[in-house]
Backbone as CSV, one residue per row, in Angstrom:
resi,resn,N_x,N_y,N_z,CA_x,CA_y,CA_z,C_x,C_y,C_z
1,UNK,10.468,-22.362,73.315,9.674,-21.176,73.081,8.209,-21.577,72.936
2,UNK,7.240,-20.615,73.190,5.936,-20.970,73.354,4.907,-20.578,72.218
3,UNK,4.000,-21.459,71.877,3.197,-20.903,70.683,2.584,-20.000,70.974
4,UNK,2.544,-18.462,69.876,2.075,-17.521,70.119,1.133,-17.518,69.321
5,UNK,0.427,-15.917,69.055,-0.462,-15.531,68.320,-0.009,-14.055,68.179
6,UNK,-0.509,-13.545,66.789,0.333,-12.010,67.083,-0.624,-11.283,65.790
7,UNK,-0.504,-10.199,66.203,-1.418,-9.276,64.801,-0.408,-8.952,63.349
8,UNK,-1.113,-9.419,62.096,-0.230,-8.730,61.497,-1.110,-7.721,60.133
9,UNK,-0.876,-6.794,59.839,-1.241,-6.228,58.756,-0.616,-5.720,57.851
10,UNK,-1.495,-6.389,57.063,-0.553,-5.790,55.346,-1.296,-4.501,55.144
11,UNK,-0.113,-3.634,54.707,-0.841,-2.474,54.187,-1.215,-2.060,53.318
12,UNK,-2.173,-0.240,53.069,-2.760,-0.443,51.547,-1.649,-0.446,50.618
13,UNK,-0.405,0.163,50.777,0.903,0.364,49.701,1.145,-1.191,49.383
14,UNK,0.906,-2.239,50.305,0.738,-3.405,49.413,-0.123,-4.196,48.790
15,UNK,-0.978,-3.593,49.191,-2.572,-4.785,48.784,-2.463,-4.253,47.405
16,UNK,-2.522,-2.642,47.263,-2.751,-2.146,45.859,-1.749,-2.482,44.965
17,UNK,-0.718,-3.192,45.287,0.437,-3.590,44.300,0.323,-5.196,44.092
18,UNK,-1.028,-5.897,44.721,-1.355,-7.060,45.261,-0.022,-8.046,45.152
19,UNK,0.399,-7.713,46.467,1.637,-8.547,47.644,1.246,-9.568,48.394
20,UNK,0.184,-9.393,48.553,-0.528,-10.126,49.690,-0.090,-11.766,50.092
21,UNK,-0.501,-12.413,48.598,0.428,-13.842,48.245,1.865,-13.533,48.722
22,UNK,2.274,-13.167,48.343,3.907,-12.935,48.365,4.203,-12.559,49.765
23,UNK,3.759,-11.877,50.606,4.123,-11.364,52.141,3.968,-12.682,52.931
24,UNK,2.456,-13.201,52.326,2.119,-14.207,53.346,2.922,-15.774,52.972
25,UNK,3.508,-15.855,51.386,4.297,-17.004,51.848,5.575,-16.608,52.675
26,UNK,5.902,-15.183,52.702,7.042,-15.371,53.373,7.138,-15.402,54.965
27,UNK,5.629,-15.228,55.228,5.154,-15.629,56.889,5.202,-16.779,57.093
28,UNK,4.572,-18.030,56.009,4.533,-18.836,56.167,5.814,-19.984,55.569
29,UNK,6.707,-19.779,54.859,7.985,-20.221,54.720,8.927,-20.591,56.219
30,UNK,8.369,-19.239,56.805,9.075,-19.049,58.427,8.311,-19.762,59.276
31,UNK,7.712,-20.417,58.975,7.041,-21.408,59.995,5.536,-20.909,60.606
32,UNK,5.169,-19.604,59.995,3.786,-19.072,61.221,2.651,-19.360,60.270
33,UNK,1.680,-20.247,60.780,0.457,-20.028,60.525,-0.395,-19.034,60.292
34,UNK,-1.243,-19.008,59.204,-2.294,-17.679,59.382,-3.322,-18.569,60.022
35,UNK,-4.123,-18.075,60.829,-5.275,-18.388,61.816,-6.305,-18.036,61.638
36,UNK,-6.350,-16.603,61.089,-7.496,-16.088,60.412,-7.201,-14.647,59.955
37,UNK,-8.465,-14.195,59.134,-7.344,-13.543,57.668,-8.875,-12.791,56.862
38,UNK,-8.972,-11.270,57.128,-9.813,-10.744,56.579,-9.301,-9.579,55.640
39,UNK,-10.033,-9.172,54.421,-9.680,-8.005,54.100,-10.432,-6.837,54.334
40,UNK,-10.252,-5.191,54.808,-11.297,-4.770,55.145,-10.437,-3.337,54.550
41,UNK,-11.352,-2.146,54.853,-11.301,-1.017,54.696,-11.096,-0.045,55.803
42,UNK,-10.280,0.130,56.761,-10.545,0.927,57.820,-10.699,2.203,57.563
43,UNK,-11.459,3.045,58.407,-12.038,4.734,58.046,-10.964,5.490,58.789
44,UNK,-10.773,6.516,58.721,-9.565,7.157,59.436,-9.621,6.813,61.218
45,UNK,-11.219,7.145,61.474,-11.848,7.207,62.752,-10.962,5.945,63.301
46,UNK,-11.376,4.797,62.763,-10.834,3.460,63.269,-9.588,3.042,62.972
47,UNK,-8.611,3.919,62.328,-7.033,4.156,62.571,-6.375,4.607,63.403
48,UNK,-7.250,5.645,64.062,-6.798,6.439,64.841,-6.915,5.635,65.731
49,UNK,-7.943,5.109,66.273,-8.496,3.958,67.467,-7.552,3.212,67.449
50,UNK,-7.091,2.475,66.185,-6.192,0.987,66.270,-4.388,1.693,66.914
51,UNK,-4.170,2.994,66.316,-2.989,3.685,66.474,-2.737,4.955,67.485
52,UNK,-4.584,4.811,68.221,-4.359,5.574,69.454,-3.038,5.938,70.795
53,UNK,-2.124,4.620,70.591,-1.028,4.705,71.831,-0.448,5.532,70.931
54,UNK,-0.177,5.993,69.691,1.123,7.120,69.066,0.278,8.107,69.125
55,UNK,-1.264,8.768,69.756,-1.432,9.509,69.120,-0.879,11.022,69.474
56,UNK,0.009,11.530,70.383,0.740,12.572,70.386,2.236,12.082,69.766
57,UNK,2.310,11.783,68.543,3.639,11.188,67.989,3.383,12.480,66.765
58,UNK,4.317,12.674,66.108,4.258,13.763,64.852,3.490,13.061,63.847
59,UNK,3.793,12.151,63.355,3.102,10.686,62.316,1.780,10.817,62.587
60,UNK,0.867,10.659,63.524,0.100,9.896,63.991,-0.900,10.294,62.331
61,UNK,-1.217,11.385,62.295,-2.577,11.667,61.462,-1.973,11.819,60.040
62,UNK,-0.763,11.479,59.606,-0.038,10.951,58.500,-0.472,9.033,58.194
63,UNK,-0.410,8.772,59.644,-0.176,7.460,59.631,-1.725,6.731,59.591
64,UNK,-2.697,7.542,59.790,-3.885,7.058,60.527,-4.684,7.390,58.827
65,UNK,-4.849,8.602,57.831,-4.782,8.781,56.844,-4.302,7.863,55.736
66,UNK,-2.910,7.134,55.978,-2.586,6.406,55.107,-3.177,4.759,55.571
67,UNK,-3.555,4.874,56.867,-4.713,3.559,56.817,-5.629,3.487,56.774
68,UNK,-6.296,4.573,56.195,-7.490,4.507,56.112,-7.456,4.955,54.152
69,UNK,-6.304,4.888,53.350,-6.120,5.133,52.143,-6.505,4.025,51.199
70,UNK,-6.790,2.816,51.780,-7.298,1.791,50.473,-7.153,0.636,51.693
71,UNK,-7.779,-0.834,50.917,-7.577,-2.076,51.792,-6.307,-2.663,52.342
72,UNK,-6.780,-3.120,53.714,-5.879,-3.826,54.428,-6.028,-5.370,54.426
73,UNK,-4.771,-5.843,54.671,-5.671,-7.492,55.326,-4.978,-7.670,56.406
74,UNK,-5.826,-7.992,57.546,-5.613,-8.004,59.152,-5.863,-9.803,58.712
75,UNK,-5.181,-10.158,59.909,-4.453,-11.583,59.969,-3.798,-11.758,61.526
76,UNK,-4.502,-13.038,61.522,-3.054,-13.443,62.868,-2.729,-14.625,62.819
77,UNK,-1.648,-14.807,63.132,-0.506,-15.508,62.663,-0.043,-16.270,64.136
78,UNK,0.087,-17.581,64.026,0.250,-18.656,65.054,1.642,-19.006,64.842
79,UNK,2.364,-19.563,65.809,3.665,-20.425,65.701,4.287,-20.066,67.212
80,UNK,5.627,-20.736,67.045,6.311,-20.643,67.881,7.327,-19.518,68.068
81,UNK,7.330,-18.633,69.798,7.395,-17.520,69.255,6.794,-16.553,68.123
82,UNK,6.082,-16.548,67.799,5.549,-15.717,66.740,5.804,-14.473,66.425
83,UNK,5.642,-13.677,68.243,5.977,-12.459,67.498,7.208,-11.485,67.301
84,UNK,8.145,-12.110,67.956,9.322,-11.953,67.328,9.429,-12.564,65.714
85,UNK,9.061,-13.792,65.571,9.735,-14.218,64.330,9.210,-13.723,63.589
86,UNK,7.566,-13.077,63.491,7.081,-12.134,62.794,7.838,-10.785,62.680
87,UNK,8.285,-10.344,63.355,9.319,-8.762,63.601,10.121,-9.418,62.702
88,UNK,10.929,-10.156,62.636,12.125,-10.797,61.933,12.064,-10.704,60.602
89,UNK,10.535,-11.334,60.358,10.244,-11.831,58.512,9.982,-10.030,58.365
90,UNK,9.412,-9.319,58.846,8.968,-8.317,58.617,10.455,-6.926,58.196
91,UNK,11.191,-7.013,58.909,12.569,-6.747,59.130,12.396,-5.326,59.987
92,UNK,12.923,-4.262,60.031,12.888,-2.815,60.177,12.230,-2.249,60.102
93,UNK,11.679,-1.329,60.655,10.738,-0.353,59.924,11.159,0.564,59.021
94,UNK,12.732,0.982,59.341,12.726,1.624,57.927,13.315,0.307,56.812
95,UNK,12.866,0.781,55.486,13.224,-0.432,54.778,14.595,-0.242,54.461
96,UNK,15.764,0.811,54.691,17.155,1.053,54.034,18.086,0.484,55.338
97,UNK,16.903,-0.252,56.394,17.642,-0.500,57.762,17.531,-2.063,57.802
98,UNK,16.595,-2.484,56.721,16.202,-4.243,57.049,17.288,-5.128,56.577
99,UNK,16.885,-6.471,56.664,18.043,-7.202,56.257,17.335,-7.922,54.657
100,UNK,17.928,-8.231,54.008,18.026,-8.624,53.031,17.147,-9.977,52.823
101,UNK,15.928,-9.987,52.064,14.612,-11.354,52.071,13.833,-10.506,52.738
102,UNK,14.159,-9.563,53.964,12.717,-9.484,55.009,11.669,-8.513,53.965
103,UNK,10.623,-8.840,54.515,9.343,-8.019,53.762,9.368,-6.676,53.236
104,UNK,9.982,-6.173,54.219,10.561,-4.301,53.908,11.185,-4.256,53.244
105,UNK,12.351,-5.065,53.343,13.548,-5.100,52.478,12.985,-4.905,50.879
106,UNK,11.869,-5.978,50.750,11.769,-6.279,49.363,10.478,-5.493,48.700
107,UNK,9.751,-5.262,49.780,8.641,-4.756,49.423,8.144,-2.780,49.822
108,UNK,8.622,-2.708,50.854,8.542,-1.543,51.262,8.828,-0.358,50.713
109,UNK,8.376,0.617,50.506,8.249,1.949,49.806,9.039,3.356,50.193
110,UNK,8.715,2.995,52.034,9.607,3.974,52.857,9.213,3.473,53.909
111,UNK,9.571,4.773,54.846,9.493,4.127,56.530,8.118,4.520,56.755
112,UNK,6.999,5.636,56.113,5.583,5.582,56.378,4.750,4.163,55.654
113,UNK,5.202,3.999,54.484,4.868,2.894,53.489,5.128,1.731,53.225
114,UNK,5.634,0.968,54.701,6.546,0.284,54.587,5.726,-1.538,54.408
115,UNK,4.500,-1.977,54.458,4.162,-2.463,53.801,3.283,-3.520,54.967
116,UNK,3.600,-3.901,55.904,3.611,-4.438,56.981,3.215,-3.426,58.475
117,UNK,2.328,-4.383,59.310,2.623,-4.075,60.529,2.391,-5.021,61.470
118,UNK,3.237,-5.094,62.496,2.711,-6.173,63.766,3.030,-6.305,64.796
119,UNK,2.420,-6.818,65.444,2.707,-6.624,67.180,3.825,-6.670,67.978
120,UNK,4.236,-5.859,68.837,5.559,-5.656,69.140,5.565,-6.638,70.552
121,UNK,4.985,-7.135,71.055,4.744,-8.008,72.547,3.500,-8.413,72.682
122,UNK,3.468,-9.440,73.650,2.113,-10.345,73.816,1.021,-9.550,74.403
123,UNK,1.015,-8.881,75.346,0.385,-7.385,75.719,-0.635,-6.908,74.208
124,UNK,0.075,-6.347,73.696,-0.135,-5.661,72.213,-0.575,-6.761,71.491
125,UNK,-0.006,-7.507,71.178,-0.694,-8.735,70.578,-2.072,-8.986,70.741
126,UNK,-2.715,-9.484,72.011,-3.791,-9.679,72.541,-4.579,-8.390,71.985
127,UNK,-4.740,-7.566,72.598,-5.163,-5.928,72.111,-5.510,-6.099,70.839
128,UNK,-4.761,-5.782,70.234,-4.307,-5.562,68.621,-5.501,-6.627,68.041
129,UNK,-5.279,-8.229,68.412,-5.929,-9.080,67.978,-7.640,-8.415,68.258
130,UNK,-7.539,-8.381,69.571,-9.085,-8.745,69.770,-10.059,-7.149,69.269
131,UNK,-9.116,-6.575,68.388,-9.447,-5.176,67.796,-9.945,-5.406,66.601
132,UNK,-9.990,-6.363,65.760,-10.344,-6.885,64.255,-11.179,-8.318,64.384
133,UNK,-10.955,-9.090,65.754,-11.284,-10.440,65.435,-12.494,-10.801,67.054
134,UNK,-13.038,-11.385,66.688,-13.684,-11.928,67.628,-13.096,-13.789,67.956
135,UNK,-13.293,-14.171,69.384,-12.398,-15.317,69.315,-12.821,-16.441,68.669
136,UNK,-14.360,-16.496,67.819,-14.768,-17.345,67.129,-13.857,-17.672,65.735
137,UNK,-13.937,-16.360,65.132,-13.040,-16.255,63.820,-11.167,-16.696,64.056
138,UNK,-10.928,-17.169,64.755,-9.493,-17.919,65.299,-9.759,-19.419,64.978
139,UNK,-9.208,-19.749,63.831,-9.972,-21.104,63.770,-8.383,-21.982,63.395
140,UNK,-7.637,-21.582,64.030,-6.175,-22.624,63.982,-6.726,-23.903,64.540
């Protein structure tokens, strides 16, 4: 399998319960590097932007609202395979569907709140990444 790179974000339902330590050893227990790793504030405007492909989904301005509700920390995360094994540590999106250790499982609130988000393919990955980071700030 090939070393990836993949987006991941913690959300505000976890920063404000400060998880942050705790999510990211369990990224990094699983073998993925963080690469680089900011905390920021997104405005609804730039939720909507980051979550533009759902935006005729019912969620969308539920979802775009609750990221723009308090701090995030955007991160990307290196290893082999990554972004599957990131999906993995992360578990389900709903958390009554994950497996048992994964992030949702332990941390998640519901399926809007669920604590985590990250790239579903290398496509998206790339995107996703170069939406928060410039390729200087990649300093694996």
């Amino acid at each position: 399998m090939a070393t990836e790179r993949t987006l991941s974000i913690i959300k505000p339902d976890a920063t404000k319960r400060n998880l942050t330590g705790k999510i990211n050893a369990k990224f990094e227990d699983a073998g993925l590097r963080i690469v680089a790793q900011k905390r920021i504030h997104l405005t609804k405007a730039q939720a909507g932007k980051f979550y533009e492909v759902h935006a005729s989904r019912p969620f969308y301005d539920e979802l775009c609202e609750f990221m723009a509700s308090g701090p995030v920390v955007v991160q990307v995360l290196e290893g082999e395979g990554a972004i599957a094994k990131n999906r993995e540590v992360m578990g389900a999106t709903n958390p009554k569907d994950s497996a048992a250790g994964t992030i949702r499982a332990e941390f998640a609130e519901s399926v809007g709140e669920n604590s985590v988000h990250g790239s579903d393919a290398p496509e998206t990955a790339k995107d996703e990444i170069s939406y928060f980071f410039a390729g200087m700030e990649l300093v694996g």
